[in-house]
Structures are given as structure tokens and as C-alpha cells.
N, C-alpha and C positions, 0 to 999 in steps of 0.2 A: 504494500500500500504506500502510496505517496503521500506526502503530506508538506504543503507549504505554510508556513506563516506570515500572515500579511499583516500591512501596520496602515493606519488613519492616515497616512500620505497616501499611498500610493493601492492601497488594496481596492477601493472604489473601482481602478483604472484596469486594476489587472483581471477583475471580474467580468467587465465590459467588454475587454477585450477576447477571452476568453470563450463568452459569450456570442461575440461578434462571427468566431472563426468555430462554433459550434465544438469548442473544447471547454465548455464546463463543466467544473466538476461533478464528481458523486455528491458530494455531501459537501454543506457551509455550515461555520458555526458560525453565525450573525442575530442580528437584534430581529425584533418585529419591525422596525423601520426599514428594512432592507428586505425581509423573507416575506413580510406580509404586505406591506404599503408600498413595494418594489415589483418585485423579481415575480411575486407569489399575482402579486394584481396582474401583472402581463403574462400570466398563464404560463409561465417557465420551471415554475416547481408544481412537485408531486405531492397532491392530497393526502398530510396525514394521520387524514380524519381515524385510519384503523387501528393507530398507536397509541391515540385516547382511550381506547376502549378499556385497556390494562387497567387491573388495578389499582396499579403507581400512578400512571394519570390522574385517576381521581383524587389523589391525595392534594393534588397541584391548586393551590390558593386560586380562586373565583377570578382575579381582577388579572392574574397572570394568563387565565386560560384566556380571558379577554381578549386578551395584547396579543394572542396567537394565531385567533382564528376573523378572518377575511368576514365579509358583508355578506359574501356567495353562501358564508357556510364553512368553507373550506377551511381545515388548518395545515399553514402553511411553515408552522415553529413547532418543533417538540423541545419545552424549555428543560433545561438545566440546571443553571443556577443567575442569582439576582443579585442586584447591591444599589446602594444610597449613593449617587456624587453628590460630594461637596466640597467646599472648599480648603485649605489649611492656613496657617499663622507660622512666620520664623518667632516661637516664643520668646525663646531670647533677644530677641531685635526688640520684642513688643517690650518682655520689661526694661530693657537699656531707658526705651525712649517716654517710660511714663506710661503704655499705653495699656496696660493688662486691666485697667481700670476698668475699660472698658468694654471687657466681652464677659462673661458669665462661666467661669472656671469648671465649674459643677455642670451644668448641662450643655456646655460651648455654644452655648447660640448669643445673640447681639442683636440692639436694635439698630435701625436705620441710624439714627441721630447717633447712635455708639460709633459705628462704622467712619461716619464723618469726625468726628473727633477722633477717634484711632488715627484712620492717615494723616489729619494735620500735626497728630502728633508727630508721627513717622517721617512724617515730610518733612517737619522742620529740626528734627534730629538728624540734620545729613543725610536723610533719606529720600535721593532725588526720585527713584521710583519705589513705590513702594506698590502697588500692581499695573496689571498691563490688560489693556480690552485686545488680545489677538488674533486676526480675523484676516489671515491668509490663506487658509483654506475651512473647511466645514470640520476637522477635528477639533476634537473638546469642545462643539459648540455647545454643550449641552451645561459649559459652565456660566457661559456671556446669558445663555438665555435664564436659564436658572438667577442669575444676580441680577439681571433687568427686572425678572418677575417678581421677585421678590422683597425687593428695595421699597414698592408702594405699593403691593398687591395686585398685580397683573398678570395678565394669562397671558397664554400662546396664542391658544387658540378655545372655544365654547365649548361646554360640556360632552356636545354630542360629537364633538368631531368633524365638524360640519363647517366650518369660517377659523381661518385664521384673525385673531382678534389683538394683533401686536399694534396697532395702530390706536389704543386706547390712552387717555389723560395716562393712567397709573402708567402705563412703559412709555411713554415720551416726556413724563418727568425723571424716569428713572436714567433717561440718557441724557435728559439735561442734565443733571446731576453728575453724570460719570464724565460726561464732556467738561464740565467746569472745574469739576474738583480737581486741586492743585494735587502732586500725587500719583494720579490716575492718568494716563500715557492709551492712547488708541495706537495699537501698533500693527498694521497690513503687512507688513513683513516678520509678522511674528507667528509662530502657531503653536498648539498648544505645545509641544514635545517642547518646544525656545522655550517658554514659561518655567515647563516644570525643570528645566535645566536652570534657567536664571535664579527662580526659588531657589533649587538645592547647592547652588555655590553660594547663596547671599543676598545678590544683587538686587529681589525682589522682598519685601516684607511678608509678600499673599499670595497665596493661588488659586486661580479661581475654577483650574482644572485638576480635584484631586479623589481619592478615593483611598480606600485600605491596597491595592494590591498596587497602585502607585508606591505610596509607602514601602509594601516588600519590595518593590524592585527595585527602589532607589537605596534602601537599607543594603540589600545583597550587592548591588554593581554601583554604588558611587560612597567611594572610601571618605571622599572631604565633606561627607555631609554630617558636619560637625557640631547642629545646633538640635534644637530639641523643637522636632513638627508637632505642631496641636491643629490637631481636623477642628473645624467649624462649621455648622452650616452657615447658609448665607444669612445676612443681615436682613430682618421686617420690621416693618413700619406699626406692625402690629400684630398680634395672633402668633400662631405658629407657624415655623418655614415652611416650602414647602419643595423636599429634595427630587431631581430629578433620576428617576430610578432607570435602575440601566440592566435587561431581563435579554440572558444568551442561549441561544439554543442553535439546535439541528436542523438545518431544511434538507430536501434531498431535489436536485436538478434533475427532472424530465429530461433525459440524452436518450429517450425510444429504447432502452434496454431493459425489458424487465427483469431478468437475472441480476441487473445490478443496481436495478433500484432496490429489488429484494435482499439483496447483501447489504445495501446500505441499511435498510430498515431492522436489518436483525442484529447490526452495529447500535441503532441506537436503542433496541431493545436492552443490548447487552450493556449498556453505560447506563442504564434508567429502570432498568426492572425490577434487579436483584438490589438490595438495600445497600448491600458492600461496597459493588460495584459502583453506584452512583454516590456511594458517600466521598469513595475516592476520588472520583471528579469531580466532586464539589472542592473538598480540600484541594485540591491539582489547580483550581481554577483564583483560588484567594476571595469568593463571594458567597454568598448565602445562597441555601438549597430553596427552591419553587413550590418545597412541602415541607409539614412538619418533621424537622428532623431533631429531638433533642441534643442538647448542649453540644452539638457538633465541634462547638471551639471552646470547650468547658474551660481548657486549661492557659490557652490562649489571650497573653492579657492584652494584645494589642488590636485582634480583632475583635474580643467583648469592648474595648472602647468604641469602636467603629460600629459596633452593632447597637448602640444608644441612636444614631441614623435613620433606622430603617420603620421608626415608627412614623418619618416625614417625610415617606413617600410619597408626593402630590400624583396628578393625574398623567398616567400614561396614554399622553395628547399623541405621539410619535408614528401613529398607525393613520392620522387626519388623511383623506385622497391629496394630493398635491404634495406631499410630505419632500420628494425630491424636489422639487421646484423649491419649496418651502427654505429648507436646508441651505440652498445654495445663495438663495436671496437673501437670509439673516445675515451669512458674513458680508456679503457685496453690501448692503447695506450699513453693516460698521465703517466698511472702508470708506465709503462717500460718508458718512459725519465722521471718520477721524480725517478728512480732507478737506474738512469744512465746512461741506453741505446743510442746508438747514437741517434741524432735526425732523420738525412737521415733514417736510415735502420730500426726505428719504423713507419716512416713513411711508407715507399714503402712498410711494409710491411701490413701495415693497407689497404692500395690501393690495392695491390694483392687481400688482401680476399676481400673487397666489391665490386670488378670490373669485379671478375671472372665471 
């Protein structure tokens, strides 16, 4: 069996192309944004509605079977495992500069007006940047959108799925706000992977792109990361945040073979059926399982931190029709107001194209 691993530059491209030249693969491990409100809409993956039937399916939390299965009916994700992003803090930067005051040690969440005070602290303790809106391509956008939404209480998009709703008062204050605040840096030549490099040498106070399996990989492959990361979620203006959850699973590509759609399906039998098996993959993956699994990280003190998270997981908007288009318009549109553009009229016109 072959097996490539692709990264949020470039995996987008090599799927498409793949696609284009009728070499796609057996099997993808991707979000519902990609297997369901992609690939799975243009009839390119295999119904699989037959893997639900299992008893382990059933186990699979309501709002995740949600996020899997298409409007047709069809499911087009046999999930995995799930996680909270959020953000992080260089703590030790924050108490250098005064600022630990202001976020909430105990449950690490902050309000809006905390957030603002933090970075002028930050800012004027030599800290020319202290985060970065980066928006060179569509990875991590799920932190820009997350901190827009969240700052005044704004959506993506409306309950049903149905209208992207970024064009509201609450998110075109939240970009006035990130546009003016001294600190805060739009950066088009930045993406997210620059960030969480710039965080982990220093150079940034925040990040707005972070998760626990961040964490492992930065702890194991970057020796100078010398300070002590505190996850937060993002700053509200009031109520509780609300994180943007990030749920991976199995699709399997229609390539006309059924002998090998069948091998693949009895693949992901074998990672998801038997308890052991899928407990491994879950642990292998660094997120939380899609059913009840007791104390899975009993002994684990840094993913019981990260599991304090997952009870503010807001709505899994990421399956909306238009969701590519969507995607791709959110950054394009940082870039034109970190260029100056007005805020209003980047806006409405981001709304135009995703709503037509």
C-alpha cells in the first residue's frame, strides 16, 4: 500500500490534480469540508452509507454524524477522531510584559476588552508584533475566522447552512478592530505554518493557529522552543467562545473498481470497528475519538489540558454549499483590507460572490 502525506500548502493541489488525470486515490483522510461539501457533492466518492450500519457507528456523537452525511442522504466521511482549535499565548512574554492580568488562568479564556489590553501591553513592551492576521493561502483559516467571530459574536455563516452571513455589524467590527489595533500586523505573505514558526522562536506573542497536536509536534521537532505555550481560546465580547472544531475521517474515491473500493472499506472497518484498533488511531492521530471513549488520555497531562476545549465547540458551518468558493474568498479578502481596502466594501463584496 502506498501512502503519501500531504500538508495545507500544497495537498489541495495534488488532489486536483490527481483527480484531473483520473489517479485518485483509494482512500483520503480529510474533513467534511473537503469529502462532503467537495469531492462527495461532485459525485467523486463512494456512499458510505453501509459503514454506518456497524455498531461502532452508532456510538459516533449526533452533531459529528451531521458533519458527514450530504443533503442527498449520502455519507460521504466515516469519522475518526475530532479536536477544538484554538489559539495559544508565549506565557512568559505575557508575564514579562504585565499582561497575564488579563486572561483567566483557570479556565484560559479572555474577554474582548482583555484581548485589547493584552496586546497594548505587549506592544509596548518591545513587542512590535505580537500576532499576525495571515492570509496567503486558505490554511489555518479556521483561526482568522474563529477570532473574527468571536471578538463581537459573529457567524460564518446561519444556522441552516444556507447564506454565508460574514458580512454582518458583529465581523466588520471585529476587522475594524484587528485593522487598527496597534500590534496586530495583516500579513499576505504569511501562512499559517510562518505563524506557528514565528510563535515558536518568539517573534510573535499569539497564535491564532493552534491546537494540542500542534503542541506535540512543535515539543518533539523544535529544540529552541524555550518558553512555556498556554492554549486559549479566542477572546468574546461576551458569553462563551465559541471553538472551531476540526472532525477527520475516511472517504473512499469512486476509481470504477469495486474490488478496491471493497479493500478500502474493510480498511476502514479494521481502524473503526474493533475498540483497540480504533483506540490506536485515535492516540496515533493526537485528537479526541467521535464516541465515547473513557479516559482515553487519563494519564496525559497535556492533553487533559486541551480537553477543557472541546466543550466550545460552536457550529460545524464547514459543510454550507459554496464552502470552496467560501474558503478561498475569506483569505482574498484579508488580503485586500490588509492592503487597505475598505472594510465595508471587501466585505459585501466577499458576500456577493459566495451568496450568488
Amino acid at each position: 500500500m502506498n501512502v503519501e502525506c500531504l500538508t495545507y500548502d500544497d495537498g489541495d493541489e495534488k488532489i486536483r490534480e490527481a483527480i484531473q488525470k483520473g489517479e485518485a486515490p483509494d482512500l483520503v483522510f480529510e474533513g467534511p469540508e473537503r469529502l462532503v461539501a467537495d469531492w462527495g457533492a461532485r459525485g467523486l466518492l463512494v456512499d458510505l452509507s453501509d459503514l454506518w450500519d456497524s455498531d461502532a457507528a452508532g456510538g459516533i456523537y449526533e452533531n459529528i454524524r451531521k458533519a458527514c452525511q450530504h443533503s442527498s442522504g449520502a455519507y460521504y466521511e466515516f469519522p475518526i477522531c475530532m479536536t477544538a482549535h484554538c489559539m495559544a499565548i508565549n506565557y512568559d512574554l505575557f508575564q514579562e510584559a504585565g499582561a497575564l492580568q488579563y486572561i483567566n488562568e483557570e479556565t484560559h479564556t479572555w474577554t474582548t476588552d482583555d484581548f485589547i489590553k493584552a496586546v497594548n501591553a505587549l506592544s509596548d513592551y518591545t513587542q512590535e508584533s505580537v500576532g499576525v492576521i495571515y492570509c496567503k493561502n486558505q490554511s489555518g483559516d479556521q483561526g482568522t475566522r474563529a477570532l473574527v467571530n468571536n471578538l463581537y459574536g459573529g457567524t460564518f455563516t446561519d444556522e441552516n447552512h444556507s447564506t454565508y452571513t460574514v458580512d454582518s455589524e458583529e465581523n466588520k467590527k471585529a476587522l475594524r478592530l484587528l485593522k487598527d489595533q496597534k500590534g496586530i500586523e495583516f500579513r499576505p505573505d504569511m501562512t499559517s505554518s510562518d505563524e506557528i514558526a514565528r510563535f515558536c522562536s518568539g517573534e510573535l506573542a499569539m497564535a491564532f493557529c493552534w491546537n494540542a497536536s500542534i503542541e506535540i509536534t512543535q515539543i518533539v521537532s523544535n529544540p529552541d522552543l524555550d518558553f512555556d505555550v498556554f492554549p486559549m481560546t479566542f477572546p468574546v465580547s461576551e458569553g462563551d467562545p465559541k471553538l472551531q472544531g476540526g472532525i477527520w475521517g475516511f472517504g473512499i474515491f469512486d476509481n470504477g473498481d469495486e474490488e478496491r473500493i471493497e479493500a478500502a472499506k474493510t480498511f476502514v472497518r479494521y481502524m473503526t470497528e474493533n475498540d483497540s484498533s480504533y483506540r490506536q488511531a485515535v492516540l496515533a492521530s493526537a485528537f479526541w475519538p467521535v464516541r465515547d471513549m473513557a479516559e482515553i488520555y487519563e494519564n496525559d497531562l497535556l492533553m487533559t489540558e486541551y480537553s477543557r476545549f472541546m466543550q466550545y465547540i460552536g457550529d460545524y458551518y464547514q459543510v454550507t454549499p459554496g464552502w470552496v468558493d467560501a474558503r478561498e474568498g475569506w483569505w482574498k479578502m484579508l488580503q485586500k483590507i490588509g492592503a487597505g481596502e475598505e472594510i465595508d466594501t471587501a466585505i459585501e463584496e466577499f458576500s456577493r460572490q459566495v451568496n450568488k
